[in-house]
N, C-alpha and C positions, 0 to 999 in steps of 0.2 A: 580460507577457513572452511568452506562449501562450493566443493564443486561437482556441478551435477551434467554428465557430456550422456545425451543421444541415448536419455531412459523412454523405452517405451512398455506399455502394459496392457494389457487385453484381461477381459474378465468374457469366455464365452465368446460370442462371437463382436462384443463390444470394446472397441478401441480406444479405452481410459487416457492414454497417453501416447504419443506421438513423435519421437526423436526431441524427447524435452531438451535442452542444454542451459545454463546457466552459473555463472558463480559469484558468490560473495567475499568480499575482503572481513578479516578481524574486525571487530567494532561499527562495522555495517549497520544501517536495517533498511530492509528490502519488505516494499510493500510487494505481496502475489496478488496480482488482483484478475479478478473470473468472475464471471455468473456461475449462478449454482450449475452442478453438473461438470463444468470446464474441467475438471481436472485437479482443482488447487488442494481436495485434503488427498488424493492418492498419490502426488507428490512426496506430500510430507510422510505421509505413512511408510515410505520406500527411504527419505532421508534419514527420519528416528530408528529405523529395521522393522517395524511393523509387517513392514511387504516386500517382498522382493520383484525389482524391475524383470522384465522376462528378458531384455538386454540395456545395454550402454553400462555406465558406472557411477557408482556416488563418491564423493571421498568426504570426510567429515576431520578438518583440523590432521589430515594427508591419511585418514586410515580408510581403507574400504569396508563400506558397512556388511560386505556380506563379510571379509575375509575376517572380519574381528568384531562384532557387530556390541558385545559387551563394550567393550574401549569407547566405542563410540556412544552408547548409551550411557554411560559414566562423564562424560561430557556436554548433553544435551538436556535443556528442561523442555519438555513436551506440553503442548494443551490441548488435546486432543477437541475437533467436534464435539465430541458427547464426551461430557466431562467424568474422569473417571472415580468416583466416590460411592461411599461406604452410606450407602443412607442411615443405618443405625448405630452408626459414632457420631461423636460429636467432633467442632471444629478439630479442638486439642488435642483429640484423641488422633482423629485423620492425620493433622500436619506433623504428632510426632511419630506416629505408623509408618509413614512415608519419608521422615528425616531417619529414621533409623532402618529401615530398609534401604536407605541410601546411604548407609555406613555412617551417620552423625552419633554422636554422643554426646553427654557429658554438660560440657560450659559451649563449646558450638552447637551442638542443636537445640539448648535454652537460646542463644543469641539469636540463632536463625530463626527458629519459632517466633521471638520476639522482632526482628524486622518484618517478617514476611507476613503478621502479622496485622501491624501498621501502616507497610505498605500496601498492604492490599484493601483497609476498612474494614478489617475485621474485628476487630477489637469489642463490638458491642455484640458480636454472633459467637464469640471466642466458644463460651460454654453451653450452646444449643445443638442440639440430634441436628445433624446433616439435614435429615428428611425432611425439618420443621422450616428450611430456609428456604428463600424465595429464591427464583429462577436469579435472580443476579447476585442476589449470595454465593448460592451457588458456583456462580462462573467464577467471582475473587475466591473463595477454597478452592479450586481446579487450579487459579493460576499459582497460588499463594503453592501450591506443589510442588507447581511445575518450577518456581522458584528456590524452595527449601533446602536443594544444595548446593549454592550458588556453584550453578553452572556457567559456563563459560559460551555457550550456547542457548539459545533460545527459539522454541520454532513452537507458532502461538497459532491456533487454527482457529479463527473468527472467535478473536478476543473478549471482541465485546459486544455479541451476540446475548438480546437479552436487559442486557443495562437500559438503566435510563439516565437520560441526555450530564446529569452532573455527574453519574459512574463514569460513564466513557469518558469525560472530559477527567477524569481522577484517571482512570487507566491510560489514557496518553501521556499523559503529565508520568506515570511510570515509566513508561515506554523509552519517552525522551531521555526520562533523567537515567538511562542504563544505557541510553547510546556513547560509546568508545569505548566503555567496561564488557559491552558482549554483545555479540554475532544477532541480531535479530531478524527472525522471516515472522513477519505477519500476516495472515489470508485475510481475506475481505470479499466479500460482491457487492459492500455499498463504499460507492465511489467515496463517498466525501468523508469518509474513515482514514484514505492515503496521505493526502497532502498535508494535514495537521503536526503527522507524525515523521514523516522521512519527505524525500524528492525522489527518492529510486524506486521505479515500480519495473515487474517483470508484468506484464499483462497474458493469460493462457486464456486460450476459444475455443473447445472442440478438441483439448486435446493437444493441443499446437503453442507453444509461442509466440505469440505475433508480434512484439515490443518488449524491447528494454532499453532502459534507459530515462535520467530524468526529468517529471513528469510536464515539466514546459516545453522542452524540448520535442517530446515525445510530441506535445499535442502541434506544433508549430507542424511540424513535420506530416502529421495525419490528418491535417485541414490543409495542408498548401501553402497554408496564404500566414502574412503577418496582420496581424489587426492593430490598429490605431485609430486612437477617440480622440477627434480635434473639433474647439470649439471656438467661435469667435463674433465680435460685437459687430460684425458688417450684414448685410441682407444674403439673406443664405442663398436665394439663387445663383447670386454672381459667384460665391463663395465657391457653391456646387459645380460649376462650370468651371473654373480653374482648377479643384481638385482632378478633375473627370484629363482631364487635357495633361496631367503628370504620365511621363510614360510607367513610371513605379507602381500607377494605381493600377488597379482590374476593376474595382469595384466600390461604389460609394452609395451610401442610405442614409437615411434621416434618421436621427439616434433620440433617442426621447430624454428628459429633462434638458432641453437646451436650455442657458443661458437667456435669461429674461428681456434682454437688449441683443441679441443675436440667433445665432444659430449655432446647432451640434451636426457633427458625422461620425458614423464610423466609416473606416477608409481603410480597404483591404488591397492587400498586393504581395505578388508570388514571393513564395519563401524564401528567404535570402538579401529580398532588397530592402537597402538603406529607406524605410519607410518613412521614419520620423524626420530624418535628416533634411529629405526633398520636400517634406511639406513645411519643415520649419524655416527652409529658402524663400520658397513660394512665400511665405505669411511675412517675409520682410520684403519680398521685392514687391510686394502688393499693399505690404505698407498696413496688414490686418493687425487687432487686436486680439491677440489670443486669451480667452481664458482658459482654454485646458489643448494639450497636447501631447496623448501618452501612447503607447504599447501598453496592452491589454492582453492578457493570456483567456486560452479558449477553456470553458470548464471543464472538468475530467470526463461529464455525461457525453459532451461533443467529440473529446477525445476520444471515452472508447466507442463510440456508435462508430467514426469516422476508421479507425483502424479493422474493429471484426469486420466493417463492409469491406474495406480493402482487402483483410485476408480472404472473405469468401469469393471475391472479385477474382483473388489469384487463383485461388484453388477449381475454380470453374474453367479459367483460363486453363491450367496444366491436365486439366481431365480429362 
């Protein structure tokens, strides 16, 4: 549905983008995840036609966005960063501005008005001036737009920028319920916005892509190791000394909230090995009491600190 091969972009003598590459399937949604700066709205600006890559190529549902760039924008709902509104309209006025500049009419753009309406919690700002709404009003009229012709496409640049914590949790809950019906790209720089809503993140640093792929995976991969929390009712020294003595292990600590009659660890070892498996031998052939025994995923903060090191690591390396 989107695929984006070896865009790169310069503004001046600054390097926006980098031999970007990536693509997504129909019914997709793909988290972009970056710090500010990284790259993630000049991207999108070059997918919507906003911008043109200075090379590689976009293709959007197989068109290329320079070679036909209306066709393409005819298929895509945008949200831009800075959300693009009319301060002195009002909701109604704006969403049917924008349904009929998007060729609606009639009994479908009454419809649409009235979904996108609801969908987005508008419904008590329906009939106020743009200007009179709050910063997260705001943002649902930007998305409630980007919506209004039900596009087949979606590409949402820091959605919920602004909300507070029950908005965002309403705008997820959007999110989700549109995933199989249409193509979603989401930007973000706060990690804990990705995993609520999809598993696939492409992650961009500097420009670059440094990961893609989903987001447990990813982090298995960018920390090395597997982690596993195992806890049991025996004296933890002994306990510790036969974890330590697994060749699967690399590394074992004292994990906090142990079990009241025992002891906890966490117990890491190189990516790939059967972790749980060797310790849950070990805890029968020693005859322990287990109270917990799991794999643990690493959080997304660990994830990406652990991979931008790794790209700068490389990029110093190839220098």
């Amino acid at each position: 549905m989107i695929e984006v091969r070896g865009i790169s972009k310069s503004f001046g003598t600054m390097r926006a983008l980098d031999d970007v590459s990536f693509q997504l399937g129909k019914g997709e949604i793909l988290g972009f995840l970056g710090p500010n700066g990284a790259g993630k709205s000049t991207t999108m600006k070059i997918i919507t036609t906003f911008l043109a890559a200075d090379s590689g190529t976009v293709k959007v549902d197989g068109i290329d966005v320079l070679e036909n760039p209306l066709a393409v924008r005819h298929r895509i709902g945008y949200l831009p960063e800075n959300v693009p509104l009319y301060l002195d309209m009002n909701v109604q006025e704006y969403l049917r501005f924008v349904g009929e500049a998007r060729g609606l009419s009639g009994n479908k753009l009454r419809d649409r008005l009235d979904w996108c309406v609801e969908a987005c919690g508008l419904t008590s700002e329906f009939k106020k001036t743009i200007g009179e709404l709050s910063k997260g009003y705001k943002q649902r009229t930007g998305l409630a737009q980007a919506l209004i012709h039900d596009p087949d496409i979606l590409i949402l640049d820091e959605p919920t920028s602004g909300l507070d914590p029950l908005q965002i949790m309403g705008i997820r809950e959007l999110i989700k319920s549109l995933a199989g019906a249409k193509t979603i790209i989401f930007s973000t720089h706060i990690l804990q916005e990705v995993s609520p809503v999809t598993d696939r993140v492409v992650v961009i640093n500097e420009g670059q892509i440094i990961a893609d792929g989903d987001v447990n995976e990813l982090a298995r991969e960018a920390m090395k190791t597997n982690r596993v929390f195992v806890g049991a009712r025996q004296f933890g020294d002994a306990v510790e000394t036969d974890l330590r003595g697994l060749p699967e292990v690399s590394e074992v600590t004292p994990a906090a909230k142990p079990h009241e009659d025992g002891c906890r660890f966490e117990v890491r070892g190189p990516f790939g090995q059967d972790l749980v498996g060797a310790i849950d031998r070990l805890a029968r052939e020693k005859s322990w009491e287990l109270t917990e025994l799991h794999e643990a995923t690493f959080s997304l903060e660990d994830t990406f600190i652990a991979l931008t090191r790794h790209a700068r690591e490389n990029r110093e390396v190839t220098s």
